[in-house]
C-alpha positions as CSV (number, residue, x, y, z in Angstrom):
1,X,-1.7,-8.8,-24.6
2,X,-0.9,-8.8,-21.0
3,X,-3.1,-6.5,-18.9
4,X,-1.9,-4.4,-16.2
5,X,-3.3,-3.2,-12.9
6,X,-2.7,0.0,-11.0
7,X,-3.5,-1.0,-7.1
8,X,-3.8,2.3,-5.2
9,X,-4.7,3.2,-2.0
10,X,-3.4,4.4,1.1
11,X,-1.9,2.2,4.4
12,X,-4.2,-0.3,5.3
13,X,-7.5,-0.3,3.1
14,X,-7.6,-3.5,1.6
15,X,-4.9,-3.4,-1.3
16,X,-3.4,-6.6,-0.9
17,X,-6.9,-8.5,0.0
18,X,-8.1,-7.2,-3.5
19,X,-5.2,-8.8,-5.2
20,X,-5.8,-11.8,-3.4
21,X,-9.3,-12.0,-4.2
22,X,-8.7,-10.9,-7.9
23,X,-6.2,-13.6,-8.5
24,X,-8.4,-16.2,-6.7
25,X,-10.9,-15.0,-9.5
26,X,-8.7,-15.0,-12.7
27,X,-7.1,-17.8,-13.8
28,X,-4.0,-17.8,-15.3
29,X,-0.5,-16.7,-15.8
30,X,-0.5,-13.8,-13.0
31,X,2.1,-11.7,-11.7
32,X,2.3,-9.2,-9.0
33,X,4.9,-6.0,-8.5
34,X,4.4,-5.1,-4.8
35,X,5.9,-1.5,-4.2
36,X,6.6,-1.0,0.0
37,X,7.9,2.4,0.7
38,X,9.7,0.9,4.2
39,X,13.0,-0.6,3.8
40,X,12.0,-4.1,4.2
41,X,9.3,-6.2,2.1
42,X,6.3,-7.3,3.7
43,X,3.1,-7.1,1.7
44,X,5.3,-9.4,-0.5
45,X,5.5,-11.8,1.9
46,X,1.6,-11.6,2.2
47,X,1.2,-13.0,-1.5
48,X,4.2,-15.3,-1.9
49,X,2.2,-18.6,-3.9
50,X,-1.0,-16.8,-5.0
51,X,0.9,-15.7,-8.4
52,X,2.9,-17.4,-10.8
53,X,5.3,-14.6,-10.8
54,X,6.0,-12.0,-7.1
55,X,8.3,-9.4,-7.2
56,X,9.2,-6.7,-5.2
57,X,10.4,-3.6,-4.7
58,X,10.8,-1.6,-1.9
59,X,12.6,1.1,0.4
60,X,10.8,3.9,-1.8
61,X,8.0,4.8,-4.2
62,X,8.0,2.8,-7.5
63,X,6.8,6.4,-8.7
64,X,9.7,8.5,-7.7
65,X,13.3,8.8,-8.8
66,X,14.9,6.9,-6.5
67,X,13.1,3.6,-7.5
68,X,11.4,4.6,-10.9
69,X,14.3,2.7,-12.3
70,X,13.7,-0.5,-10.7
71,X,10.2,-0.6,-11.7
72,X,11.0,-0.1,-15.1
73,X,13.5,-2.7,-15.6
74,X,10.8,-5.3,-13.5
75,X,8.4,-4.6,-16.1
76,X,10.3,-4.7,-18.9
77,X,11.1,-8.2,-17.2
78,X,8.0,-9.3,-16.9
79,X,6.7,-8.4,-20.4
80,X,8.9,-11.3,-21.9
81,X,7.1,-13.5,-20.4
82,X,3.6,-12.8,-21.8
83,X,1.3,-13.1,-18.6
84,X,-2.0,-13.1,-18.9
85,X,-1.9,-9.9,-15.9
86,X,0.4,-7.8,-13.9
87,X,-0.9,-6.0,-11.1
88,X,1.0,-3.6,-9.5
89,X,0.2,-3.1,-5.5
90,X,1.8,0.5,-5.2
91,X,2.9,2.4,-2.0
92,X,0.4,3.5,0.5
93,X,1.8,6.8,0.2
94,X,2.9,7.5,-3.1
95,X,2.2,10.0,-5.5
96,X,0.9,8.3,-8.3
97,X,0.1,10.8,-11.4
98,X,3.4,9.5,-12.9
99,X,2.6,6.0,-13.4
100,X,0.4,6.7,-17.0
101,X,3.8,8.5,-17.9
102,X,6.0,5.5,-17.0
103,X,3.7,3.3,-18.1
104,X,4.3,4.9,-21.9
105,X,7.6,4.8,-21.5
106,X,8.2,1.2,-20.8
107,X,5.7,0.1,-23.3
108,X,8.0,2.3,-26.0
109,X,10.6,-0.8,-25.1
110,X,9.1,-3.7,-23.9
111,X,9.1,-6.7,-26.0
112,X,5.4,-7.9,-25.7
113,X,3.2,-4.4,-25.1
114,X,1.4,-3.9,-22.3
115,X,-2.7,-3.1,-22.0
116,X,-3.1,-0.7,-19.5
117,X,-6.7,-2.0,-17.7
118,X,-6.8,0.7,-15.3
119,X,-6.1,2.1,-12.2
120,X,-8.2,1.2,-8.5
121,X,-7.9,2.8,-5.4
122,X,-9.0,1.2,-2.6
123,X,-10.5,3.4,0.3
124,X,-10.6,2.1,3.5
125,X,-14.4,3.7,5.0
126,X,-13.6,3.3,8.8
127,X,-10.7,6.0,8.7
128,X,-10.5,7.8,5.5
129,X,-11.9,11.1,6.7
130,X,-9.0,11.2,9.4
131,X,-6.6,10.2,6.9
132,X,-7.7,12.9,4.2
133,X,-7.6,15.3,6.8
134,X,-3.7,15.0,7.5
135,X,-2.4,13.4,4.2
136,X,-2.1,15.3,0.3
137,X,-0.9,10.9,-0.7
138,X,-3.9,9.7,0.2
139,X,-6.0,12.6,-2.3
140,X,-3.6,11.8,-4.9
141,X,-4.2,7.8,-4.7
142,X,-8.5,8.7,-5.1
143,X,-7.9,11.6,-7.7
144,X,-5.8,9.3,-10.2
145,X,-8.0,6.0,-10.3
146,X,-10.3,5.3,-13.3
147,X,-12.7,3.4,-10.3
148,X,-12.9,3.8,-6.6
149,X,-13.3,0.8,-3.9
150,X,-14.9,2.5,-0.9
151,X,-14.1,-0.5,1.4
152,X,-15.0,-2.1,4.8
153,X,-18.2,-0.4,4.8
154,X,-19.1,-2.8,7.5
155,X,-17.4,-1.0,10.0
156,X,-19.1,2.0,9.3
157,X,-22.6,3.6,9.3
158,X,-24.8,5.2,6.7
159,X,-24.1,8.6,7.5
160,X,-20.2,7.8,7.6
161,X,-20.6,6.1,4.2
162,X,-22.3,9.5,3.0
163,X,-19.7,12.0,4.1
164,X,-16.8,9.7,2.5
165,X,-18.8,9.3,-0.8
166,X,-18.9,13.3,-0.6
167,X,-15.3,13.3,-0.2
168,X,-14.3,11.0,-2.4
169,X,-16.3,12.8,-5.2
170,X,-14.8,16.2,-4.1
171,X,-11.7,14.8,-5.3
172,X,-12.6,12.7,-8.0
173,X,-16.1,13.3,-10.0
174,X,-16.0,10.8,-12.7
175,X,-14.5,7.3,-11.6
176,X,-17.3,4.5,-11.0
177,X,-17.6,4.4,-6.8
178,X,-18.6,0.9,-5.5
179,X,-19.1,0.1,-1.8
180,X,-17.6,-3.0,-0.7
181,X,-16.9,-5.2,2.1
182,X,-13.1,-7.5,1.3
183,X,-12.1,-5.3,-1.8
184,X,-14.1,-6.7,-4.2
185,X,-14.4,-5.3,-7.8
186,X,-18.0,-6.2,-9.2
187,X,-17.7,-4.8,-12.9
188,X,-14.2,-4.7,-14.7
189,X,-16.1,-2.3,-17.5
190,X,-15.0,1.1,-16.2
191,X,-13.4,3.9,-18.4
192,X,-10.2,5.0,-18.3
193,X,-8.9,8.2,-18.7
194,X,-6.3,10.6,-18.3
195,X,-5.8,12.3,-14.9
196,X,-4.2,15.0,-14.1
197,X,-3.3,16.6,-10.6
198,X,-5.1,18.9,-8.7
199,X,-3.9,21.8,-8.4
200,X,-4.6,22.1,-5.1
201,X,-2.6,19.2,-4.1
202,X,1.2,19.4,-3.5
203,X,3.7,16.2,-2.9
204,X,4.5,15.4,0.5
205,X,8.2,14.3,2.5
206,X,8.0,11.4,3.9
207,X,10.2,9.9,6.7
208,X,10.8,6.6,7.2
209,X,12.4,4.3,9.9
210,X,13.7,0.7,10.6
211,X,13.5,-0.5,14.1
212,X,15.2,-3.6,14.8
213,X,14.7,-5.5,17.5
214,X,17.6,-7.2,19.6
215,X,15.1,-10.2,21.1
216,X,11.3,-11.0,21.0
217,X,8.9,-8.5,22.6
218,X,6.8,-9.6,25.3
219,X,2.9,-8.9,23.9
220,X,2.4,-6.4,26.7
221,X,5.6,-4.2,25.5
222,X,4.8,-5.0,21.9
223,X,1.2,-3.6,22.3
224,X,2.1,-0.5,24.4
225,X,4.7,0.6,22.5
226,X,2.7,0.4,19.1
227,X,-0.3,2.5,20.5
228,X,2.3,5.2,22.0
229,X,3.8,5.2,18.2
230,X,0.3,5.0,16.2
231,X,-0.7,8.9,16.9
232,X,1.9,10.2,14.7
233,X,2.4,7.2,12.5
234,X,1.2,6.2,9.0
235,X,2.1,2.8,9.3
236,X,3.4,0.6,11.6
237,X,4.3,-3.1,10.0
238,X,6.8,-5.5,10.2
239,X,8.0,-9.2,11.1
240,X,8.0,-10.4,14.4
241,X,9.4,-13.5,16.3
242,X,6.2,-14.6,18.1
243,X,6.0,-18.1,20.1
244,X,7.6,-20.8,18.2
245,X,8.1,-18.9,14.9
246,X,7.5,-15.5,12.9
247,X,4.5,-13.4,11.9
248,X,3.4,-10.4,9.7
249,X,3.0,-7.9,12.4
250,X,0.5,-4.5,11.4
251,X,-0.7,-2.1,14.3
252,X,-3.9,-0.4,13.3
253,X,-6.8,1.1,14.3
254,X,-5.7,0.3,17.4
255,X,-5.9,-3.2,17.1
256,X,-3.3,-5.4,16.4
257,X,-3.0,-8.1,13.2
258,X,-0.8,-10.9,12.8
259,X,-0.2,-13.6,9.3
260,X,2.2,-16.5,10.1
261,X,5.1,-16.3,8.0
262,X,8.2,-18.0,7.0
263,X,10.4,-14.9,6.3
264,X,12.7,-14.2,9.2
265,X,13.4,-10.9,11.4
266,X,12.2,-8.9,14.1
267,X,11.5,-5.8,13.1
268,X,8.9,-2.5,12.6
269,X,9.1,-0.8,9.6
270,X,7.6,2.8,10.5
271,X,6.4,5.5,7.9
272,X,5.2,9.1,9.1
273,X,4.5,12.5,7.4
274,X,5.1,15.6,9.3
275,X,7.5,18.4,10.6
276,X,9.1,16.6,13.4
277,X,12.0,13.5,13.4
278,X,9.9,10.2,13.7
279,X,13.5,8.5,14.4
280,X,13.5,10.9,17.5
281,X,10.2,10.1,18.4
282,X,10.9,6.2,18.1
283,X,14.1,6.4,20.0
284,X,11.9,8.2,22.9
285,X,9.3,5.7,23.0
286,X,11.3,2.4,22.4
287,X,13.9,3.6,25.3
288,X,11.2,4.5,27.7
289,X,9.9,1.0,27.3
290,X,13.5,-0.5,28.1
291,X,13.8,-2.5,25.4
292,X,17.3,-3.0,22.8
293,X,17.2,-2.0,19.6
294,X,18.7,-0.2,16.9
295,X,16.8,2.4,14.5
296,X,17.6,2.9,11.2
C-alpha cells in the first residue's frame, strides 16, 4: 500500500530539503505533489529528477476550494500506479486541517488505497517566533502535524531553541519535537492522530502577486529592491535570468539564494498577509527603482 506524506510548514523552513533528503534515503517508486500558492511553479523545479513521479500544482492552496479539485484528481492519478510513497510538499501558507478530510475522501475512490504515514511540519528555528507573531498559517501548519521538525537550530542559540520549543508546544502538546539541522527525520515511529483546530485560530486572506520582468536585473537593483519588498512580504521567489542562463531566485532573511535551473522566465512570485494592497506596494517599489515590468 502506498504511503503518503503531509510536508508542512511555513515559507522557507526546510520543506523541500526534507523531501530531498527523504527520497535520497528511501528507495523506490517515489512521487512528489508540490502545492505553490504563487502563480508560477518553483519548488517543483527544485526536485525535478529526485522522484520517479513530480507533479505540481500551483496558483493556490491544494487545501482550499479553488484547487482542492486538482489535488484530488492528482492523487487519484497517482494511486494507479502503486508507488511505494507520495509526499505531498504543501503551501507555506495554507490551512491544513482539511487534508485528513480529503485524504478520506479520495481514498473512498482511489483504485489502490492509500496509507496515510503522517503529517510533518518543518519549523524553521531562526525566524519562527517573528513569523508566529504575524501569521494564524504558520500555527495551523505546527498544530495539525503528528511530528514537529524544529530546524536549522545551527543558526540559533540555546535560549532561542527554548522559547521556540515553548511555542511550539503551546500550540501543539503531543507531536514528537526533534531538533534538526537539514530537515532530517530520525525516527519514522510517531503516532498519528486526529487534529482538530484551535479555536483560537481563524483562516487568513492572502494576497498574491506576479511580477514580471521586461529584461535581467542588474544584482545591485535585484538586491535592493528585494530587501525594500521583504518587510511586508512572506515570500519573495522566483526565476531569474542571471549571467549566461537562469536560476531559482529566494530573498530571505536578508540574504539572497540562488539553484541553477533549466526552466525559463524572469520573474518574482510575491505572497503577503495583511490589510494593505501588496500589488500597490510592488508597483511603488519596482517604479522607484526604474525598472519595466508588469505585475500581475
Amino acid at each position: 500500500m502506498t504511503k503518503v506524506w503531509f510536508v508542512l510548514g511555513y515559507l522557507g523552513s526546510g520543506k523541500t530539503t526534507f523531501v530531498r533528503d527523504f527520497l535520497s534515503r528511501h528507495a523506490g517508486r517515489n512521487a512528489v505533489l508540490v502545492n505553490d500558492f504563487g502563480a508560477e511553479d518553483v519548488d517543483g523545479v527544485l526536485l525535478e529528477g529526485r522522484a520517479e513521479r513530480v507533479e505540481s500544482i500551483f496558483n493556490g492552496s491544494v487545501f482550499c476550494s479553488c484547487r482542492s479539485e486538482n489535488f484530488v484528481e492528482a492523487m487519484l492519478r497517482l494511486s494507479r500506479e502503486k508507488f511505494d510513497a507520495v509526499l505531498v510538499e504543501t503551501s507555506g501558507l495554507a490551512n491544513p486541517f482539511q487534508m485528513r478530510n480529503l485524504f478520506s475522501y479520495i481514498n473512498e475512490r482511489a483504485e489502490n488505497a492509500y496509507s496515510f504515514a503522517g503529517a510533518v511540519c518543518v519549523v524553521d528555528a531562526s525566524n519562527v517566533e517573528k513569523v508566529l507573531y504575524s501569521l494564524n498559517a504558520a500555527k495551523m501548519q505546527i498544530a495539525a502535524a503528528d511530528v514537529i521538525l524544529v530546524n536549522k537550530t545551527d543558526l540559533c542559540g540555546e535560549q532561542t531553541r527554548l522559547r521556540v520549543e515553548r511555542a511550539v508546544r503551546a500550540l501543539n502538546a503531543d507531536a514528537p519535537v526533534y531538533f534538526t539541522v537539514g530537515a532530517v527525520l530520525p525516527c519514522e515511529d510517531f503516532p498519528v492522530r486526529e487534529r482538530v483546530l484551535p479555536a483560537f485560530l481563524e483562516d487568513i486572506t492572502v494576497q498574491k502577486a506576479k511580477v514580471t520582468f521586461a529584461v535581467p536585473l542588474t544584482e545591485e537593483v535585484r538586491q535592493k529592491i528585494c530587501e525594500r519588498l521583504a518587510p511586508f512580504c512572506h515570500r519573495i521567489k522566483g526565476v531569474l535570468e542571471r549571467g549566461n542562463g537562469y536560476t531559482v531566485y529566494e530573498f530571505a532573511d536578508g540574504a539572497e539564494h540562488f539553484t541553477q535551473t533549466e526552466k525559463q522566465g524572469n520573474f518574482l512570485i510575491l505572497l503577503a498577509a495583511g490589510k494593505f494592497s501588496l500589488r500597490k506596494k510592488a508597483e511603488e517599489i519596482l517604479k522607484d527603482a526604474g525598472v519595466e515590468f508588469t505585475v500581475c
